[in-house]
N, C-alpha and C positions, 0 to 999 in steps of 0.2 A: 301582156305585161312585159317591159322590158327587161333583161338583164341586170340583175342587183351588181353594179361596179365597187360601191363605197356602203359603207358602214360608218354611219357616223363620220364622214369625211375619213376615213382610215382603207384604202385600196382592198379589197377583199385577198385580191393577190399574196396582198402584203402580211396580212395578219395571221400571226402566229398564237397571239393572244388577246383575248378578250373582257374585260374583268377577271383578269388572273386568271383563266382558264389554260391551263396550260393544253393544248391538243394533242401535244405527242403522246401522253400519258395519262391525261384524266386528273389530275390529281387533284384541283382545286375550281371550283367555283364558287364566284364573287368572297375569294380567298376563305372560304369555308370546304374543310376537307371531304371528299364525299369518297365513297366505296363504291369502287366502280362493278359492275354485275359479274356475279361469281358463279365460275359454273355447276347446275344444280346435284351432281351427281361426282361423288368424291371416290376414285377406283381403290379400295379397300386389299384386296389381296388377288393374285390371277392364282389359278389351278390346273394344270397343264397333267391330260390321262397320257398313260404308256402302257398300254397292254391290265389297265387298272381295274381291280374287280370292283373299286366303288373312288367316286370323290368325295370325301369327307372335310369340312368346313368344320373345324373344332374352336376357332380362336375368331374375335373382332365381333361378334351378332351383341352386341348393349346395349346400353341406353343413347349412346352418342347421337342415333340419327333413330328418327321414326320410322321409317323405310327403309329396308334392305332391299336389295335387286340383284339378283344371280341371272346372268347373261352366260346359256351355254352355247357353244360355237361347234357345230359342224362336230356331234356326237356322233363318232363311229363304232358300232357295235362289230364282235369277233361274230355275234351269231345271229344271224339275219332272221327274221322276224319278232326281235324280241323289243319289249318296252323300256322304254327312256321313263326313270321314274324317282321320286324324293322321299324323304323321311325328313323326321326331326326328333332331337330331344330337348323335353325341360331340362332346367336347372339341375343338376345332380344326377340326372340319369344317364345311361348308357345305351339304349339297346336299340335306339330308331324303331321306337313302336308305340308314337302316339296316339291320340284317340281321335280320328279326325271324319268329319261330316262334308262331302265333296260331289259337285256337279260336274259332269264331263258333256261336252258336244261337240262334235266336227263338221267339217266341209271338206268332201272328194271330188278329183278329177283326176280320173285315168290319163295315161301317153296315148289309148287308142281312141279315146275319146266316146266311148261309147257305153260308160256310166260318172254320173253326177249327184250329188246328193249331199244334201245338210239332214241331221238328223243328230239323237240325244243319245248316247253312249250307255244303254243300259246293260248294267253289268258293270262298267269300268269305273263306277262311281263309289263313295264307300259312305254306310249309314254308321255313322260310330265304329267306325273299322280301324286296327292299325297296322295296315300294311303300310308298304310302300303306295305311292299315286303314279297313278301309270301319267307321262305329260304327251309321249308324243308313243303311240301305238305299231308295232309291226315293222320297225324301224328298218333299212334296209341295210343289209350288207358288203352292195357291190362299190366299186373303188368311187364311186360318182355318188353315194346315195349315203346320207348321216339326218339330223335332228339339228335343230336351231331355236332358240325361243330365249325369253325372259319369263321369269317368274319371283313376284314382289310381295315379302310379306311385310306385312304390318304391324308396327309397333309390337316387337318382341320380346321386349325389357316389361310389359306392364304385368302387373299382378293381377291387375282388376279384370281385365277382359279376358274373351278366348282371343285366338290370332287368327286372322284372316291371312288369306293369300292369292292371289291371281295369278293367272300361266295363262300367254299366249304361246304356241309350238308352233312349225313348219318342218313339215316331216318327210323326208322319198321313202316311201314305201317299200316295202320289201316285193310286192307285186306290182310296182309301176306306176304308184299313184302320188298323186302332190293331196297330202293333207293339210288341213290347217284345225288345231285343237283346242281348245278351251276350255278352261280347267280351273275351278274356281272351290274354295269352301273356307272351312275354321277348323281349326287344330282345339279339340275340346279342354283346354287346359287351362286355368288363370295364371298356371308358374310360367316365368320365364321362360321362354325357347332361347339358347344359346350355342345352337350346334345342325347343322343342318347334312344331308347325304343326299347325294346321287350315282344311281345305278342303273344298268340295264336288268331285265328282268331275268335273263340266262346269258353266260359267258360274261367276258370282260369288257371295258369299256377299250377298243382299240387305239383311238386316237380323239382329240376334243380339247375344249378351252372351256375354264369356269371361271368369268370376272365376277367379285361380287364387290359393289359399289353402296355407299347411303347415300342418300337424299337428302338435301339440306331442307330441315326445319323451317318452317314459313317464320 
């Protein structure tokens, strides 16, 4: 096929505009205004640790967006082997110790390469438990080794439902290992969750980033 030169007798080179489409900016076609794609994820607040025994998210979790997404970056614990882990509270409450039902399972690979494995995390799971949820296990403490992951819960403003949530982690091990964690359940509550925590499981949180972003509504 050859080369499209013209448009309608109009040099392709040439055109700027096409039925009112403006290109630099989008702004119109066939002089009908359009919205051009917006991006789906709106960054809400960052949370920056220093030597912090928890991050605590008190403000912004409503009705505004059905999805929340907490993006932790390079969780550095003071004490090496300890777990990267969440809580929530309902509406009114204080004490990060909801009633939550959760699936844990990993994949391992040592630096010497000489153990691998997927397998179910029993024990790290909780049946109607409120603790904290452990997201990324054993986390390590040397200058090169922290925790990474998103974890997104769902619709947290409803009254009607419990609240779901998913966690992927990527974890350096405190013994050498590259994990990857999956971490999944429901928060037993129909009250609102409007407050969320993160902590290690011993010592403070050294150094890390917590973006938490909504999701725009379809």
């Amino acid at each position: 096929m050859p080369d499209i030169a013209k448009i309608n007798n109009v040099a392709v080179a040439d055109i700027s505009k096409l039925d009112s489409i403006t290109f630099a900016d989008g702004q119109k076609v066939n002089n009908q205004s359009v919205s051009l794609i917006t991006e789906a994820h709106t960054l809400i607040s960052t949370h920056t640790a220093s030597s912090s025994s928890s991050l605590d998210i008190t403000s912004g979790i409503d009705s505004t967006y059905d999805i929340y997404e907490f993006r932790y970056e390079n969780m550095h614990p003071q004490t090496g082997g300890s777990h990267w882990s969440f809580q929530v509270n309902a509406d009114g409450q204080l004490d990060f110790n909801e009633t939550m039902t959760t699936t844990y399972f990993f994949a391992r690979h040592n630096e010497s390469d000489s153990t691998a494995s997927l397998a179910y995390g029993t024990g790290d799971d909780q049946a109607e438990g409120n603790a904290y949820q452990g997201l990324a296990h054993y986390v390590g403490a040397d200058n090169d080794q922290a925790a990474s992951g998103i974890l997104q819960l769902y619709a947290p403003a409803s009254t009607t439902y419990v609240k779901h949530f998913t966690v992927e982690s990527l974890n350096a091990q405190h013994s050498d290992y590259s994990f990857r964690e999956m971490v999944a359940g429901y928060i037993n509550t129909t009250s609102a969750i409007d407050e969320i925590s993160f902590k290690f499981s011993s010592g403070n949180i050294d150094a890390g980033v917590i973006k938490m972003y909504g999701v725009a509504k379809s």
